[in-house]
N, C-alpha and C positions, 0 to 999 in steps of 0.2 A: 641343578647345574651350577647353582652360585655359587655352592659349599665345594664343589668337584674344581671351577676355575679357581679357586681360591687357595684349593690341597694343592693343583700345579705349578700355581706364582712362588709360592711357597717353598714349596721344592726346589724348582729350580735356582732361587735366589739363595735358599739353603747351603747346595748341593753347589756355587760359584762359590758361595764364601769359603765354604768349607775345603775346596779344593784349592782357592788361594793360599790357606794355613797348610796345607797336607801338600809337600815335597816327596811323589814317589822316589824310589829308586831310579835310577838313570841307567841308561841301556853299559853294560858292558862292553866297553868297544875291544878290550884286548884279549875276549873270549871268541871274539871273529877273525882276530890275526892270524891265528892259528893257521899252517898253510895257503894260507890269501894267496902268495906269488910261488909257491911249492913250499915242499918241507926243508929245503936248502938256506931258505931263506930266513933268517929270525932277529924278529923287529926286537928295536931298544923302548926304552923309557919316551913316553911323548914332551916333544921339545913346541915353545911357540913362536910364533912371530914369522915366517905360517905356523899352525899347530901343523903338525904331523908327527907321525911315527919313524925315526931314522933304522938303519938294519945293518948285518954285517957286508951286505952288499952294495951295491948303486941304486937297489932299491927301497922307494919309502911308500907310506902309506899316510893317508888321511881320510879323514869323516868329511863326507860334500856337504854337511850343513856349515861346518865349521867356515868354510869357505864362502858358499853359494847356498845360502838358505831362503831366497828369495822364490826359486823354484819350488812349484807345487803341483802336486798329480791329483786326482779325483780326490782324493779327501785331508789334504796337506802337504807339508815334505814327506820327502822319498828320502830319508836318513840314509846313505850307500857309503860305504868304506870301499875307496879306490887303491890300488897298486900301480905304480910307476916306475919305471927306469931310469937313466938317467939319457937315455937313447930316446927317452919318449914313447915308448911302447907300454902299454898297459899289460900289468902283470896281474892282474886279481882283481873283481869285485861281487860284494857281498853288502845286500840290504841289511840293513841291522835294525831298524824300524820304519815301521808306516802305520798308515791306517786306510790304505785299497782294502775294499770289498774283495775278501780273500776267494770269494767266488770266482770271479773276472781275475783277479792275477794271480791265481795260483800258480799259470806255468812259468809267468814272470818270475817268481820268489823260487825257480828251483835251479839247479846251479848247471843245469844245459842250456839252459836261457842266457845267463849270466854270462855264460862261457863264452856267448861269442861276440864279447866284448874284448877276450884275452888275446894278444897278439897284433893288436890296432895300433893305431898309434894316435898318437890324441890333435893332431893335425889332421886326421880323417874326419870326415861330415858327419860319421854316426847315422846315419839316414836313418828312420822308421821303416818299413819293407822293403830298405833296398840293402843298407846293409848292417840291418837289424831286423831279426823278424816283428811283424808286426802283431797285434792279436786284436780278432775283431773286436769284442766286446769289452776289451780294456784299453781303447785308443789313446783316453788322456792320460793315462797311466804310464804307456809304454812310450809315448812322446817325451811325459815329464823323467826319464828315468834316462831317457837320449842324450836329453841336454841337460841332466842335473850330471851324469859323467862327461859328457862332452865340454861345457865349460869348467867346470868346478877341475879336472884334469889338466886342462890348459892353462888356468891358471897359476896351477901349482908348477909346470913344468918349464913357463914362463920365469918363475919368481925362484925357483931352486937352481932350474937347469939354463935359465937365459935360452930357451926353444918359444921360438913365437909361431903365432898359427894367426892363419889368417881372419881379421874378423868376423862376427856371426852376422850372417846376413838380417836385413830388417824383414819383419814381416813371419808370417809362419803360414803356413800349408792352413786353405781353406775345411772347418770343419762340416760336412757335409752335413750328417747326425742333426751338429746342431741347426743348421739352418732347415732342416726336414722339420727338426721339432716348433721352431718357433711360427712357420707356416701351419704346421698341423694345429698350434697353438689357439692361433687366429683365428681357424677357422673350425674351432670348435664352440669360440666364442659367439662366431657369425651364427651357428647353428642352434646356440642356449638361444641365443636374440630370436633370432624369427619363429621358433617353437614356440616360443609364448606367444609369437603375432599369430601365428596361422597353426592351428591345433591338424592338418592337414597332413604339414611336413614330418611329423613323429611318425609315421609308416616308415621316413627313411630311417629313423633311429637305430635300427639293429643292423645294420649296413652300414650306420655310422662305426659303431662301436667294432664292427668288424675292422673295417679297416684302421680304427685304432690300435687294434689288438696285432695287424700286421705290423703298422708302421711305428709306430711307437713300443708295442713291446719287442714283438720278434724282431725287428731290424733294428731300431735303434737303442733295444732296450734304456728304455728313457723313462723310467719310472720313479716319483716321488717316493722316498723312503724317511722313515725317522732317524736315520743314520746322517743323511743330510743336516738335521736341524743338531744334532748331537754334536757332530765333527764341527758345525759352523760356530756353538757356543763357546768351543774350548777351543777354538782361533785353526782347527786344522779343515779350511775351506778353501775350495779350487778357485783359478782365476780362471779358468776354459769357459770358454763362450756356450761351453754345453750344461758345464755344473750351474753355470747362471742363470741359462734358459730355465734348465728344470727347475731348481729351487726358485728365483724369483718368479718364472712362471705360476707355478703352484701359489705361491703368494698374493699373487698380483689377481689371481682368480676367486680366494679366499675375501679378497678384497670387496671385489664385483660383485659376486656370486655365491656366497659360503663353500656348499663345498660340491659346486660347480667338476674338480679336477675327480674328484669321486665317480660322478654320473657319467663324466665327458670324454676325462683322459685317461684315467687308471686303467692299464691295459689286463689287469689280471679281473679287475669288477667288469670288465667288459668280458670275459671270457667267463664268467662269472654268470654272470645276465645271459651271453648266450644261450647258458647248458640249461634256461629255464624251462627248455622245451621239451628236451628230453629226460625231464625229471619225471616220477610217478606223484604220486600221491603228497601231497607236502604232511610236514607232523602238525597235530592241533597241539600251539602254545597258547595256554589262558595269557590275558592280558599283563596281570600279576606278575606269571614268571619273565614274560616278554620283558617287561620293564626292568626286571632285576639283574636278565642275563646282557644286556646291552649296556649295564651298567659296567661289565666286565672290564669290558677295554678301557676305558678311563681309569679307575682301580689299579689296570696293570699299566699303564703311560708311566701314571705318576710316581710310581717307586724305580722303574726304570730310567728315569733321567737321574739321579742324584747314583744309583748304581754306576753306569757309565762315567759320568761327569767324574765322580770323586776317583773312581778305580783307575779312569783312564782306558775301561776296557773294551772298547765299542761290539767287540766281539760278542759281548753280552745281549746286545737288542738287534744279532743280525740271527732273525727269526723267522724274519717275513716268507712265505714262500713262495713272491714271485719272485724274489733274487733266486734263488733257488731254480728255477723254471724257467726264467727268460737269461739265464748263465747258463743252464744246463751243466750244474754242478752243484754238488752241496754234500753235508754226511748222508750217512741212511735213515738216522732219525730227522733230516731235515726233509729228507726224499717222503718217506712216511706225513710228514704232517700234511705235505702238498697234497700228498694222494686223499690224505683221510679230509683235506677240506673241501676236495673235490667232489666228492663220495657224499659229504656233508651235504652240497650245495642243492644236489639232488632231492632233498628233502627240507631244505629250509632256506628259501632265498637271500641268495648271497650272504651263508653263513657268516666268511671271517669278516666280512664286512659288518655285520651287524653288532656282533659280539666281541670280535679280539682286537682288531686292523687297529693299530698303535697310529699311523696315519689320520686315519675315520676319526679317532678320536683327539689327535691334535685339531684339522680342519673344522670336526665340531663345535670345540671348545670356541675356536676363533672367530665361528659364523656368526653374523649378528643377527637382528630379530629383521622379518622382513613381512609380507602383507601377501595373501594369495593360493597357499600352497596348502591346502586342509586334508590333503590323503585322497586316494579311489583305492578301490578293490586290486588293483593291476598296477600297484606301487612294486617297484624291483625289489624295494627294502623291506616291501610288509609294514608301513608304517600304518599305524593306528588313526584313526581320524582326526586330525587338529594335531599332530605330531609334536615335537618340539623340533627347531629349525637346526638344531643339531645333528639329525637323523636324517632331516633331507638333502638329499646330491644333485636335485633341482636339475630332474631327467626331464620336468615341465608338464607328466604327462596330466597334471591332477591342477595344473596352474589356471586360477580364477573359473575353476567349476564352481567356486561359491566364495563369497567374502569370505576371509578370515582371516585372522593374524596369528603365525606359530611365533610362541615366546621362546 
């Protein structure tokens, strides 16, 4: 495990450096002008002090970071090229990058969505479900893409056209999600605690994880991903009280507990764990192979960050398939892997977790050594007697049946 923490430091200090010398390509902004406010319209050369794009008309165009790059959706700015009048009506918008989990906003990024932005005027409130639709499962996204047109617009129409709008009010609409999650948080931790008091309470265990599995994946889907820690290296990280929960959450557990948010809160290992019952026969892994195929996921972690990091291309490590399953969207070979790990699980407890879960093995890598926890037979993970504390999710059920220390 020393040689594995050491390929990852590695890596990823690597795969920083190397991406501070490496200058991608930058987004083409004048290959989205292209019709933005109709085909009547066609923009000139970009002028500054504001930047924007001036046109043969009264209308202009600019990029909302240029402006307003303060504003951040689930996994950084919402890069948006706006259209303006000189009336104050919005004539065109078009995202030209991000980095949302294309899962959750794909219907966001399509230009029905878009559209009913067109025709407003940038003195309107923009509302999130009231007069913008809303999407459940991309709330921080379609919030941040409200008020990254909603100010970033005003401003401009302020500063060219002398049209003022009313200030934005303080405060912002309560996030429900996240306040579900950091309760549900709590009291998963109350629940690690007294399981090690009272070896009793683990009968509730699968009743826990149930309703983890409702409230945390299928309603809030609130799931710790590697994309998280990816998007947060290379500075495109949310300031929503919900991207905080989860990521600090998940952190703050690794801290406590290693890897605690594995056993407790992952809502796809709980669905995971569920299906143990209706499985057949599990496969006999010699010890040997056991150890080598668990090796897997660390192996693939560590080439995966400097992938991403250097390319820029987070699309590369969006793999998992619970995004996939708690979005209820993804390709067909994404839909395929869900199914075949599901299929998997039936014969090898909690496959992706053992072997691939990019997650599993960052939380591993992180857990320290701790005192107590040496395996039973009715381990969820199949771990081996005296395991290494990387592999346990410290479900508690095998907690001080015998001194030991996993290194």
């Amino acid at each position: 495990m020393k040689l594995i923490r050491v390929a990852f430091i590695v890596s990823i200090v690597g795969s920083l450096l190397a991406a501070s010398f490496i200058k991608g390509a930058g987004v083409d902004e004048r290959a989205f002008l292209k019709g933005l406010a109709g085909d009547e319209v066609v923009f000139k050369e970009k002028l500054r002090n504001p930047p924007h794009y001036p046109s043969n008309t009264d209308v202009i165009a600019f990029n909302s970071y240029d402006i307003l790059p303060s504003v951040r959706g689930y996994a950084g700015p919402i890069r948006t090229l706006i259209a303006i009048d000189s009336k104050g009506i919005i004539r065109g918008v078009r995202i030209i990058q991000h980095r949302e989990t294309e899962n959750y906003v794909h219907y966001m990024l399509t230009p029905a969505y878009l559209n009913q932005y067109v025709g407003k005027r940038v003195t309107d409130p923009l509302r999130v479900d009231v007069d913008i639709d809303g999407i459940s499962r991309a709330t921080v996204s379609v919030r941040a893409l409200a008020k990254t047109v909603r100010l970033s617009s005003r401003a401009m129409a302020e500063r060219l056209f002398g049209i003022k709008a009313l200030s934005e009010p303080n405060g912002g609409s309560l996030d429900l999600k996240a306040i579900v999650y950091i309760l549900f948080f709590g009291l998963s931790l109350v629940a690690y605690h007294y399981t090690r008091k009272r070896k009793t309470l683990l009968r509730y265990r699968r009743w826990f994880l149930f309703t983890d599995l409702l409230i945390v994946g299928i309603y809030g889907s609130a799931f710790f991903s590697i994309l998280h820690v990816m998007n947060a290296l290379t500075g495109n990280y949310s300031t929503s009280l919900f991207w905080m929960a989860v990521v600090g959450g998940t952190l703050l557990s690794v801290v406590l507990a290693g890897r605690l948010y594995c056993g407790w809160l992952c809502p796809f290992g709980a669905l995971l764990e569920l299906m143990d019952r209706i499985g057949g026969k599990g496969w006999l892994i010699s010890e040997r192979q056991e150890k080598r195929l668990r090796l897997i996921k660390y192996w693939l972690v560590i080439p995966l960050f400097p992938l991403v990091i250097i390319t820029g291309r987070s699309d590369y490590a969006n793999f998992e398939p619970y995004v996939t399953l708690f979005s209820l969207h993804g390709t067909p070979l994404m839909w395929s892997v869900l199914v075949l790990m599901v299929v998997l699980n039936l014969r090898v407890k909690r496959f992706w977790c053992r072997y691939l879960c990019p997650v599993a093995a960052l939380l591993g890598m992180l857990s320290k050594r701790t005192e107590g926890y040496p395996s039973a037979p009715s381990c969820p993970m199949g771990n081996p007697p005296s395991p290494h504390i990387s592999e346990c999710i410290r479900c508690n059920i095998c907690y001080g049946s015998r001194t030991s220390e996993s290194e």
